[in-house]
N, C-alpha and C positions, 0 to 999 in steps of 0.2 A: 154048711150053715153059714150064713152071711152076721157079720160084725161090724162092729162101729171100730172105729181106731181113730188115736190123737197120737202125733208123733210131735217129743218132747224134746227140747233141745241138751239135756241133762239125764233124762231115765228111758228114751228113747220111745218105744210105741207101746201104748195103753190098748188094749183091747176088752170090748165087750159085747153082747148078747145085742143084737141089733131090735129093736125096742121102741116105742114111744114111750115106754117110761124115765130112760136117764137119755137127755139129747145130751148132743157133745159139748152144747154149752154148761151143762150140769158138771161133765166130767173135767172140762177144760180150768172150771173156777177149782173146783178142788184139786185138779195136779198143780196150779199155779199157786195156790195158799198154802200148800204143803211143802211144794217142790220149788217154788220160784222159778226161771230161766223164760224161754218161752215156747209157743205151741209154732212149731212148725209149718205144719199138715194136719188134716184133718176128712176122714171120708167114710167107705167101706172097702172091708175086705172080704175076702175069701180063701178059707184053707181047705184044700181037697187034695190027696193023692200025692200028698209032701212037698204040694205048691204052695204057693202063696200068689196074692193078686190084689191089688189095694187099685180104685175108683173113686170118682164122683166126688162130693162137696159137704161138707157139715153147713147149711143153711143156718144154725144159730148161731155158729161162728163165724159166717163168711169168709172162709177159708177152705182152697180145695186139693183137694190129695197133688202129690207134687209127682214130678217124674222121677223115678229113680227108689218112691217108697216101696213099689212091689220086693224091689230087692234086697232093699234095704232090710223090710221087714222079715224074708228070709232069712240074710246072715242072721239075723237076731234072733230067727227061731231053729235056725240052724236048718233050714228048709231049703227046695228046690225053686229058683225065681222062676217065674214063666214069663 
């Protein structure tokens, strides 16, 4: 299944259901109202087979997945980087 992710400079990466109903600018106002700090990255992922794999761009944030989140977002799920 493909997801959306915001990587947070405070609570680290958000994940959700890849969608046109919540863009990442929807989710980025509310971890910053809630959370303060700021949004890192922003893109899509992919978990299969105890990987992980984060790409591409949030378009409403203009902001694009950085290098290093594939892995990043593993240690954080405790997953395999690819």
């Amino acid at each position: 299944m493909e997801l959306k992710y915001i990587r947070h400079s405070a609570i680290g990466f958000v994940l959700w259901a890849k969608t046109d109903a919540l863009w990442h600018r929807n989710m980025g106002e509310l971890i910053l109202e809630k959370c303060g700090g700021e949004i890192i990255s922003a893109g899509f992922a992919r978990l299969a087979n105890g990987r992980a794999r984060c790409w591409g761009k949030s378009e409403s944030l203009g902001i694009e997945s950085a290098p290093g989140d594939s892995e990043a977002l593993a240690l954080q799920l405790k997953l395999t980087w690819i």
